[in-house]
N, C-alpha and C positions, 0 to 999 in steps of 0.2 A: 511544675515545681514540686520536689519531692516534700511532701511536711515535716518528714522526720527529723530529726536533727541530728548528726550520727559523729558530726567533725569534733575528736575531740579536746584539741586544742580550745573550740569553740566551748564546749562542754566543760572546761575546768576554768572559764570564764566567771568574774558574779554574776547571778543572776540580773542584775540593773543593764549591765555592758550586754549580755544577751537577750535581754528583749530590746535592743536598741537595734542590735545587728539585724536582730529577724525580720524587727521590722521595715529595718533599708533593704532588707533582700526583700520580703514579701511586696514591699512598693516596687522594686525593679523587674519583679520576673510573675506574680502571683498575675492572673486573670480577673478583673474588676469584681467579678462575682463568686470568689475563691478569696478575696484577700478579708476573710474576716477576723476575730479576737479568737476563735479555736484556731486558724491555721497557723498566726500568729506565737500562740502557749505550743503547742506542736512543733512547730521549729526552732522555739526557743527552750526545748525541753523543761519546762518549768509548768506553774498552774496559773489560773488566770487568777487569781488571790492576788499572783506578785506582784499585777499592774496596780492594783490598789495599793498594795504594801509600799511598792517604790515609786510609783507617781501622781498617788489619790486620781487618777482616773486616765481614759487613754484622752484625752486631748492635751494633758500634761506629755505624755510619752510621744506624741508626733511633738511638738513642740522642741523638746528634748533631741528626737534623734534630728529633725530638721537644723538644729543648731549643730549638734554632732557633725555632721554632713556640710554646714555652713564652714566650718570650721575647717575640710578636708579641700572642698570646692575654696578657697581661698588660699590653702598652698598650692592647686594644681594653677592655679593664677596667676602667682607669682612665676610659676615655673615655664607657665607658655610664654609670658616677658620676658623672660630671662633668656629664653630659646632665643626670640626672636628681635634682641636686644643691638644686633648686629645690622638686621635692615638700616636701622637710624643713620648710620655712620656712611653710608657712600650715598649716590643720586637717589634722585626721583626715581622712585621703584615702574612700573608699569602697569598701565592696569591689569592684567594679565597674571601679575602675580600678587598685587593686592587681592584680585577676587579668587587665589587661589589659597590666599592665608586666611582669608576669613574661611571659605568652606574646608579648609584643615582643622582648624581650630572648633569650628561648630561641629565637624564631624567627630571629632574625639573627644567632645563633652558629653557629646546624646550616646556616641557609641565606646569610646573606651574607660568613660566618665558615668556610664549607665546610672548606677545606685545612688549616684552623688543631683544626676539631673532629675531623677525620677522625684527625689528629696524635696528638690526646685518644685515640680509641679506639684506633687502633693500637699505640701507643705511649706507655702511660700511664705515670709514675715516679710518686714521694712529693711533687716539687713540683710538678705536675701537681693534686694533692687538695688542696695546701695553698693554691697561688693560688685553686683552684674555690672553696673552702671560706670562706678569708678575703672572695673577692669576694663571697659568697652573703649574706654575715652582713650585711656593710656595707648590701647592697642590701637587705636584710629590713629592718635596723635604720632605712633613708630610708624606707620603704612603712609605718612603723609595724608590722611582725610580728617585732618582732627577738626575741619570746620562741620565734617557731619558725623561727629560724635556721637549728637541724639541720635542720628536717622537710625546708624549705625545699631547703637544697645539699645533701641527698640525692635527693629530689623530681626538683631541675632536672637532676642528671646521667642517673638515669633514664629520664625522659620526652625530654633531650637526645639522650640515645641511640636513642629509639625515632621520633624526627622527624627525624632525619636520612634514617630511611626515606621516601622520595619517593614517591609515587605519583599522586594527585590533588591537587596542589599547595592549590586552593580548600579544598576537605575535610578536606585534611588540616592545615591551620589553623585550621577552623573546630571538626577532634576536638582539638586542641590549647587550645583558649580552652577550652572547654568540660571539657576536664579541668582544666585552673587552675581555672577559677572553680570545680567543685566542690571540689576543696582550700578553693580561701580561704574559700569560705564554711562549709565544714566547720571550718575554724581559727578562724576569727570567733564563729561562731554555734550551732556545734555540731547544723546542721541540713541535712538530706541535699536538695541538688537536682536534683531528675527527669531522666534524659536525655530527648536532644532530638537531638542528632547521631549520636550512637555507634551506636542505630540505622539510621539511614538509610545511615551511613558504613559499617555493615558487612552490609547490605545490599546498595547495590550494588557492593561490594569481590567479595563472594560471587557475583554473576551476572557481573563481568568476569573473573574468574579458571575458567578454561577446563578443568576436573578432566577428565581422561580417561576413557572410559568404561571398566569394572571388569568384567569377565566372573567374576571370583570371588572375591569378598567376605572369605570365611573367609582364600583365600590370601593376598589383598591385608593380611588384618589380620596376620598373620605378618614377612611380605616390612616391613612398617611398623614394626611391631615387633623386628626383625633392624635394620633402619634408625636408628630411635631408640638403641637399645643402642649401635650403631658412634659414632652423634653423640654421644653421652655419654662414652665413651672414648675416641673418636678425635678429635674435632673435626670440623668438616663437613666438611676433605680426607679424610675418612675415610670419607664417605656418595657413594659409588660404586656405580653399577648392577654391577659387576664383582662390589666387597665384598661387596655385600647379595645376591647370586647365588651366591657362594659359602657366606656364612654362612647363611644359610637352605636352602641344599643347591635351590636350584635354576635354569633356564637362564639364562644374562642376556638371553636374549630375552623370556623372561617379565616377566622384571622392565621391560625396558623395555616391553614391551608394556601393562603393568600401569598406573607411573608417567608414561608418556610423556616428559617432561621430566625435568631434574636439577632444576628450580623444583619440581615436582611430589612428586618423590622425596623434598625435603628439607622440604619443608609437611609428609608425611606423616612423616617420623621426628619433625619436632618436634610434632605433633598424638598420636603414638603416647606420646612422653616425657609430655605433658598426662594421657593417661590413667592412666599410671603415676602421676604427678604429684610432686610438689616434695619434700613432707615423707616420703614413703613411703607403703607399704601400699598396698590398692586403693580407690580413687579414690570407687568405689561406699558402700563400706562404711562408707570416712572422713566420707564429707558426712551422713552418718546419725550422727554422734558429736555429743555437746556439750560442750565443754569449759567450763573458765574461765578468762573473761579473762587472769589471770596466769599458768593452764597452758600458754594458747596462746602468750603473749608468752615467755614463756620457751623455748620449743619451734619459736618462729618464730628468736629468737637464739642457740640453737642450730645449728641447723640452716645459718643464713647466715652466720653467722662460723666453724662450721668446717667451712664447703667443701662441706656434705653435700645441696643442691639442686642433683641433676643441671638440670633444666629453665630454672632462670638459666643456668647456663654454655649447655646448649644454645640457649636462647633469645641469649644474648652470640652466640653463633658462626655460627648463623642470618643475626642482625641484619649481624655482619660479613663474610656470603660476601653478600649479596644487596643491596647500599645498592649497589651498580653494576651495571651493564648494564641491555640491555633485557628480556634474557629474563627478569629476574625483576621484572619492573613489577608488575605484577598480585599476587604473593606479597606483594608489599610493600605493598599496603592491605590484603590478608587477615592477614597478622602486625600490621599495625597496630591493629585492630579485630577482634581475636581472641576470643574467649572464653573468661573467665579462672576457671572453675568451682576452682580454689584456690584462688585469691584470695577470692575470693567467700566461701569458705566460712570461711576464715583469719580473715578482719575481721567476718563475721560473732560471732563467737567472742570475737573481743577486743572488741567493742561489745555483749557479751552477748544474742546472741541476732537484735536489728535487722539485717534485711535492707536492705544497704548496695545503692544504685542503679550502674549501671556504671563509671560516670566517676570516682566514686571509687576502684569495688576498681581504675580503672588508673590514678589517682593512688598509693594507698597500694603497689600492684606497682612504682611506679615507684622509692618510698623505699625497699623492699626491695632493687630492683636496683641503688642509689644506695649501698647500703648495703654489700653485695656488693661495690661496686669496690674501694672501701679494703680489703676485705681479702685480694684478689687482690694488688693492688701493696704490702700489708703495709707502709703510711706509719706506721702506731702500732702501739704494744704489744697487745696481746689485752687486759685491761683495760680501757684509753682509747676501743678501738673499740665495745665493749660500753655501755661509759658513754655514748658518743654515741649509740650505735641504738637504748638505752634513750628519752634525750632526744628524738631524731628520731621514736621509736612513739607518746612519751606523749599527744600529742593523737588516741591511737586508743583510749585506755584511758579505762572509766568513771571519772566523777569525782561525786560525791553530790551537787553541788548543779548537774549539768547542767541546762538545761531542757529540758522535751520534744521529743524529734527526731521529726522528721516525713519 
């Protein structure tokens, strides 16, 4: 991102209107550890005095442009209705092109909606969930799926947040369809379809992502581990070759030597959180359990309504230090096409048993983390949030007269 500020249209702006822009551009395109209050005055051609002058401090000014941007994100809303106003009026659509309207629509919020979605993840409020939410339903209820409404706008926030990650732009549209359609077809049909992408896509995610080579394994699993811990309590400004050399008590030469990159370093604290993994306990032990369906489901809304999966937050924190620059191009098709062994084993559990095929467990990850947002920005009572993520799970829960899943 250039800092300059040169546009001068822009420039014969007030200064309040331009540090509002800067700041939706610095959250669309800045690099997590670039986007600070100088880059900010910088692009907004002005001094850092004017944040105090016009918003007594910057958490008044993301507030601001967040609303700003709420504001814009709610005409583009009306506008994709309006598009698609005409489905309503003849048959039963297909699923085929239900799951190819949802990944239209996801895909031109994260990608032609960029500054407006970036706004979303930065700086989420209560009407923020409610515009998503109400647009979600409308749009369900025009495709014919309005009885999964929740699944639906927790779903699209989720998987919105994980496509905003850029990498192989083809690919990563083609993992995108392919997780919708296995949703809708799972919601329609109650029948699991086979990947076809998620393979290949994380395939060659894995051969262009460049791992350092490891002189020592055991140390490496430690220094990862020391890693993941700091991301769980700290946030990723807190996963530092310095931190993680102190906290593991050793050089930070090593560690750089180890990690090579801060791309590297931060794959490996969120890969180390994975083994720990979401619900607790170890990872090994837990995928050896069988629960029931309603222990799990119970134990899965526990756990995400009150705060207690470290590896969503890390996984949040991840997704928002790495959606810019270049150096983390590459991380960003290996987090996208990750392997999601809790998930796996989670839905396994709530579908009694059925081994669910990939694109599912990262459709149904995606409702979790959908699910998860609302209760960071705490838009509803603990109650109402539970009533919906009950609603949003229930197409994951046996029902007696399913027919055979394949």
């Amino acid at each position: 991102m250039n800092p300059s500020y040169n546009d001068q249209e822009n420039v014969e702006k007030p200064t309040k209107s331009r540090l509002i822009e800067a700041l939706l551009t610095v959250w669309a395109e800045a690099p997590a550890d670039e986007a600070s209050v100088r880059a900010l005055v910088l692009r907004a051609g002005t001094a850092q005095s004017a944040i105090h002058y016009h918003f007594g401090n910057m958490e008044h000014l993301y507030a601001t442009a967040s609303q700003v941007a709420l504001t814009s994100a709610r005409a583009w809303m009306e506008q994709q209705l309006g598009a698609l106003a005409a489905l309503e009026e003849g048959d039963p659509l297909p699923a085929a092109l239900q799951a190819s309207v949802i990944a239209t629509v996801i895909a031109d919020w994260t990608q032609g909606q960029r500054r407006l979605a970036m706004a979303w993840r930065h700086a989420p409020c209560p009407e923020w969930h409610t515009a998503w939410d109400s647009f979600w339903r409308r749009l369900a209820d025009g495709l014919g799926l309005g009885e999964a409404a929740e699944t639906l706008a927790a779903f699209a926030a989720g998987e919105s947040a994980r496509h905003l990650l850029v990498w192989n732009p083809a690919l990563d549209r083609a993992l995108l369809e392919e997780t919708v359609a296995a949703l809708v077809i799972w919601l329609r049909e109650r029948r699991m379809a086979p990947d076809r992408v998620r393979p290949v896509h994380g395939a060659i995610a894995r051969r262009a992502y460049a791992a350092p080579a490891v002189p020592d394994s055991a140390l490496k699993a430690r220094m990862a581990e020391t890693a993941g811990l700091l991301l769980a309590e700290q946030g990723h400004a807190g996963v530092t070759f310095r931190a993680v050399a102190a906290a593991a008590g050793v050089t930070l030469g090593k560690v750089i030597h180890v990690f090579g990159t801060k791309s590297g370093l931060l794959h490996a604290a969120l890969h180390s959180l994975y083994l720990r993994e979401a619900l607790g306990g170890d990872l090994t032990a837990r995928l050896a359990q069988s629960l029931a369906p309603e222990v799990m489901l119970a134990r899965l809304l526990d756990a995400v309504l009150g705060g207690q999966q470290p590896v969503l937050k890390a996984y949040d924190e991840i997704e928002r230090a790495i959606y810019n620059g270049p150096d983390h191009v590459a991380l960003r098709g290996l987090v996208r096409s990750m392997d999601d062994p809790s998930g796996t084993w989670a839905l396994q559990q709530m579908l009694g048993g059925l081994v669910p095929p990939a694109a599912l467990v990262a459709g149904f990850s995606a409702i979790i983390r959908g699910i998860g947002f609302r209760t960071v920005v705490g838009s509803s009572p603990q109650d109402e949030l539970r009533s919906r993520a009950l609603t949003a799970l229930r197409p994951f829960t046996p029902r007696p007269h399913d027919p055979d899943m394949v």
